[in-house]
N, C-alpha and C positions, 0 to 999 in steps of 0.2 A: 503460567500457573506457579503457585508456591512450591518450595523444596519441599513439604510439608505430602501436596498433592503431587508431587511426581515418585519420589518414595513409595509411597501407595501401587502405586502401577507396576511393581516392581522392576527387574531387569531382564531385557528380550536377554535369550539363553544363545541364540546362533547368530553368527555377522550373517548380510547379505552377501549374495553371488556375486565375485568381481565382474566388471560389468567386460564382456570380448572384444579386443583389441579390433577396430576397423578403425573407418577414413570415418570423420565427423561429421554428422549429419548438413545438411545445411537446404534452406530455402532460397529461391531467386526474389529480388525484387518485384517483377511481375507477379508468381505467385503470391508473395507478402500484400502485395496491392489489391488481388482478388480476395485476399480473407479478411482485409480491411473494409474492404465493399460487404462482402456478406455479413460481419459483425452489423454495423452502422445497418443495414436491413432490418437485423435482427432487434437491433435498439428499439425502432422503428416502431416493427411490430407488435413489441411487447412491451410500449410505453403504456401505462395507465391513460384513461382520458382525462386525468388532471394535471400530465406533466409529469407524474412521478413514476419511480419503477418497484417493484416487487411489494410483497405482502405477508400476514401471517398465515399463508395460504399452502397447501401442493408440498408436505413437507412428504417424503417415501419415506424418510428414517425414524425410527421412536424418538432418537437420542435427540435430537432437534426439536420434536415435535413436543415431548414434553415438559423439554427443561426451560425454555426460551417463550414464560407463558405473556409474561408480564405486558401490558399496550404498549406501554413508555417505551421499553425496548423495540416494540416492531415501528416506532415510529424513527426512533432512533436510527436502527436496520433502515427504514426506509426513504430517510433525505440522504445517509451515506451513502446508499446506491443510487439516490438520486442525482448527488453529487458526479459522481463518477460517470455514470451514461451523461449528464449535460458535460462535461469535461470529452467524454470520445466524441458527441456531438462538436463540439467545438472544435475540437483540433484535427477531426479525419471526419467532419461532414461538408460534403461540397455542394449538396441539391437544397432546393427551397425545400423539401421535403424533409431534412436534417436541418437547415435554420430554425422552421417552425415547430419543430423538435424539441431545439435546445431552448427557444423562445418560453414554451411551454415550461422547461424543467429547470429554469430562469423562474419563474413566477411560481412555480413550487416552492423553491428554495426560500425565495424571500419571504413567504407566506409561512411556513412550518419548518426552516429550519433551527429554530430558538425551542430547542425539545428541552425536555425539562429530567433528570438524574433519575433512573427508571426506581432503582432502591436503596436500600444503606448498604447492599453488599453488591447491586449489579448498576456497575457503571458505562455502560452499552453507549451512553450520548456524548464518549466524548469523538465517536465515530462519525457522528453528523457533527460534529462543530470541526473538523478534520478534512472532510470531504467536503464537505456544506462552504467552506473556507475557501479551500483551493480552489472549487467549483465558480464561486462569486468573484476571488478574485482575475482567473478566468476572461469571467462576464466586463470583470467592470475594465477589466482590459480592451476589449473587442470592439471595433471600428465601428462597428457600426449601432452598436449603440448610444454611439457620443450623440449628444443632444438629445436624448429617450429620456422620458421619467425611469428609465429601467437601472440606469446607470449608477442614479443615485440611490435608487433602492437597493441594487446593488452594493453601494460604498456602506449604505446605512446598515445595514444586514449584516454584513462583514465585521462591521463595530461592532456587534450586538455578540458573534460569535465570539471574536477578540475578549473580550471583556468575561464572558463564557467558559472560554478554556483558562483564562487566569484564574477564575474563583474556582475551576475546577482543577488546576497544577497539584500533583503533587506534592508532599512535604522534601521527597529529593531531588524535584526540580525533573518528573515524568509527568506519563498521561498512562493510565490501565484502566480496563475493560473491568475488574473486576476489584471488591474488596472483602480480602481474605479475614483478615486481623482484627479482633476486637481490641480497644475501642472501635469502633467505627466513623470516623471524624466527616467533616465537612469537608479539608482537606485531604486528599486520599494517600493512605500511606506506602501502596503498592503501585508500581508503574513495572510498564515494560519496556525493552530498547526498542522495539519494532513499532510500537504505538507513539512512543515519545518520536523516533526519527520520520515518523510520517507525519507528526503534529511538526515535525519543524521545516519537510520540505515544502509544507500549506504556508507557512508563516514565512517563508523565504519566498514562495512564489509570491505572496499577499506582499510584502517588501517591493520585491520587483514590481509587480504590477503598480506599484506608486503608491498601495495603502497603508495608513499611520500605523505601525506593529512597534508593541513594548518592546525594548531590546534588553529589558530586563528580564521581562520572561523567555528571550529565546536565549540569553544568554544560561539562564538556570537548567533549562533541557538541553543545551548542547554539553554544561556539565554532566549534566547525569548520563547524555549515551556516550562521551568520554572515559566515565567509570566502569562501564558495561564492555569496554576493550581489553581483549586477553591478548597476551604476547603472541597467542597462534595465528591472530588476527578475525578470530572469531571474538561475536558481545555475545555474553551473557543474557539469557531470558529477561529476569529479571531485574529491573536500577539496582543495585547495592548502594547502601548507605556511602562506603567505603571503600575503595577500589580492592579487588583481591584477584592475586592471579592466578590462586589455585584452585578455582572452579574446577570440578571432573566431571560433572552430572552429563549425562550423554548430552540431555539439550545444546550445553554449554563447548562442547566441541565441536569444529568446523564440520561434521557431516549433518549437526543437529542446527547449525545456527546460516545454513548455506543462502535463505532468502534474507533471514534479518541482518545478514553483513552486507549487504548489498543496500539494504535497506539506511543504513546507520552510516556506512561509508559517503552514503552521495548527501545523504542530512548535514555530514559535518561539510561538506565541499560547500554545499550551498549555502550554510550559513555563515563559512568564511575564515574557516579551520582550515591547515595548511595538512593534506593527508599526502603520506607518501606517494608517488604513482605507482613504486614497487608495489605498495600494501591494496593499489584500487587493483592493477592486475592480477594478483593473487589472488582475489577474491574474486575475482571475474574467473579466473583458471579456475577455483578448486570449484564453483558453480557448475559448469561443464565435465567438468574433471569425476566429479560427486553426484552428477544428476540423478541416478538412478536412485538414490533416497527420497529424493521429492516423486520421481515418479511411481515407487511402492506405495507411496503415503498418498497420491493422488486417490480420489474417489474414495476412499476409505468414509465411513460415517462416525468414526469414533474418534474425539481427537489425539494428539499424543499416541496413537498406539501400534507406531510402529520403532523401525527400528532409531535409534538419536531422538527417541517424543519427535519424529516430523510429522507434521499436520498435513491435510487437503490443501488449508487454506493457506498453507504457503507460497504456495505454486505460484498463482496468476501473481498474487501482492509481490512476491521475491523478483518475477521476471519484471514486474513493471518498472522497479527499482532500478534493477539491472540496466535496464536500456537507456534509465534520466542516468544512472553513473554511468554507462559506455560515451553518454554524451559530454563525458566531464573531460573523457579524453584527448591526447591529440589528436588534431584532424586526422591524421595519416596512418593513427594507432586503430582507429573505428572500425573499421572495416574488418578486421581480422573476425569481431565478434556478433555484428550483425547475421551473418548468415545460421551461425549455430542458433543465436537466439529467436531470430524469427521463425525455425522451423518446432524448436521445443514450444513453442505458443501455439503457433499454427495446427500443430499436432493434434491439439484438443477438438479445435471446432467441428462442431455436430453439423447434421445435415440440417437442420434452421437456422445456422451460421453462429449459433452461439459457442462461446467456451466457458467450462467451467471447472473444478476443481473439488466442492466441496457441499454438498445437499446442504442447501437451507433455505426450508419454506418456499417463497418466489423470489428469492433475491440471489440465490448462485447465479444462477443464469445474465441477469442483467451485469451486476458488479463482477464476472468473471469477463463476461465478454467486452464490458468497458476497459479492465484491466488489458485485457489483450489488445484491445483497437491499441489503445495509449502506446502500448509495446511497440507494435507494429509501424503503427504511424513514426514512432521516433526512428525505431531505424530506419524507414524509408525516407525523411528529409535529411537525418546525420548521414546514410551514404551521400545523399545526392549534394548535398549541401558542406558537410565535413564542416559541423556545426563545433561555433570553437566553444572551449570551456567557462561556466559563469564563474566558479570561482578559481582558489590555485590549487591546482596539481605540484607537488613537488615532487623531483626525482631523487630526493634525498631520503635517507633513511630518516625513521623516528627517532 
């Protein structure tokens, strides 16, 4: 949000409770593997019957219910989440029952994910071209649709997207959900680190996967989440014009920024930014270290309104991040973080095997419990596997 809208909210009066000195939580692999299986259920059962997930439906909170009116948006909302359940489909579904799944949310994707900028002030689609993105490339990776017409509609779609999030870039070279500032341009003058480093581990995975990606546009958003880097090793909410590293605003402090450094950190690895390993552990540490701000702010219906503005919807998006960054590290370094973080995910799932974080309409549920499969699943092939890193880690300072 704008310095503008967090001012407004004014300042929480009392820190939280330190959190009591024990032994770390932690999850076994076996269990991690049962809440994988119950996610991937849940997918399942509350896939639409045209492939896709959630709706403007089943919201319990007002604050959801009446702000978030607009179509544009709930289609928006709904290839983003569509994206992400075909993505846990794919990487943690083993049964013909999860093929035909992802088969399904494959031909979603291609069919409606070229959603269209919902207003001049709510820019919700660039969520579907983000997920919609990573989702297809994905797809157009996967074995077995080599020689499908699926494939190429796949590659075709991804174009479509590409091409999408460039006329939709930033003027500092982000991507944000919203626009604040009048004029109102074509070009959006507000971005954020968290939305920009998630536009750019789609554009990194879409590289990998073999498909054609401007290097000019990732090179523009890997500037702007460089700018959003404070010496505490916390980003900034919002792009700044101008790098500045006297940020105070709570967001902006490592207890406010604990998913989107996670988030920003593994962005720059995989697009081929040399980050310290000092600087990925730290933020790995102070995530564990700091959890109990995300877990106040979990379930909450209102955003920003706890202590550091941390959101609901932090939660799942921060750990997913975490687990693509645990995998940037040494083989031999992984394993230390695996077990705390598959238990802080696992934590959540309901008795229908969902997890979620944050009431919205029908899409918490699908997009948190995707969020968490993707979790899950990585740790459990990085222990077993001691998957090495795509880009470089340096052990050297900044």
């Amino acid at each position: 949000m704008s310095r503008r809208f967090f001012a407004a909210l004014g300042t929480v009066a009392a820190l939280a409770p330190a959190a009591p000195a024990s032994d770390p939580p932690s999850l076994s692999v076996e269990q991690a593997q049962a809440a994988v299986e119950r996610g991937v259920a849940f997918l399942l059962a509350d896939q639409n019957s045209e492939g896709s997930w959630g709706g403007p439906r089943g919201a319990v909170y007002t604050f959801t219910g009446d702000v978030w009116s607009n179509p544009e948006t709930h289609r928006s909302w709904k290839v983003a989440t569509t994206g992400l359940g075909c993505l846990a489909l794919l990487e943690a579904g083993d049964s013909d029952a999860a093929r035909q799944g992802a088969d399904r949310a494959v031909d979603y994707l291609i069919q409606h994910a070229a959603v269209r900028r919902p207003s001049e002030w709510d820019t919700m689609n660039c969520w579907a071209y983000i997920y919609g993105l990573q989702a297809l490339a994905r797809a157009w990776a996967e074995p077995r649709y080599a020689d499908t017409p699926r494939r190429d509609q796949c590659r075709d779609t991804a174009a479509v997207l590409l091409e999408r999030m460039a006329r939709s870039q930033a003027l500092n070279g982000g991507w944000g959900y919203l626009e604040f500032d009048a004029p109102r341009t074509r070009h959006l003058q507000w971005a954020t680190s968290f939305t920009t480093a998630a536009a750019i581990v789609a554009l990194a995975d879409a590289r990998r996967a073999g498909l054609e990606v401007d290097e000019a546009l990732l090179r523009r958003a890997v500037r702007a989440v460089e700018r959003c880097r404070l010496p505490s090793g916390a980003y900034t909410y919002s792009v700044p014009a101008i790098a500045d590293p006297r940020h105070s605003e709570w967001i902006d402090q490592v207890k406010g920024s604990l998913g989107r450094t996670q988030a920003c950190n593994v962005a720059l690895l995989l697009a081929g930014r040399d980050v310290a390993l000092e600087r990925v552990r730290t933020g790995l540490d102070e995530l564990f270290r700091h959890h109990r701000f995300l877990d106040i702010a979990r379930n909450r219906p209102i955003p920003h309104e706890t202590f550091y503005y941390n959101s609901g919807y932090f939660y799942l998006f921060g750990h997913y991040y975490a687990a693509r960054l645990v995998q940037q590290l040494p083989a031999g370094e992984q394993a230390a973080y695996w077990p705390r973080l598959r238990y802080e995910v696992a934590k959540l799932q309901q008795a229908d095997g969902s997890l979620w974080d944050y009431d919205m309409h029908a899409y918490h549920k699908p997009y948190g419990t995707a969020f968490g499969v993707l979790a899950l699943a990585a740790s459990l092939s990085g222990q077993a596997a001691g998957v090495a890193p795509d880009g470089p880690v340096s052990s050297q300072r900044e």
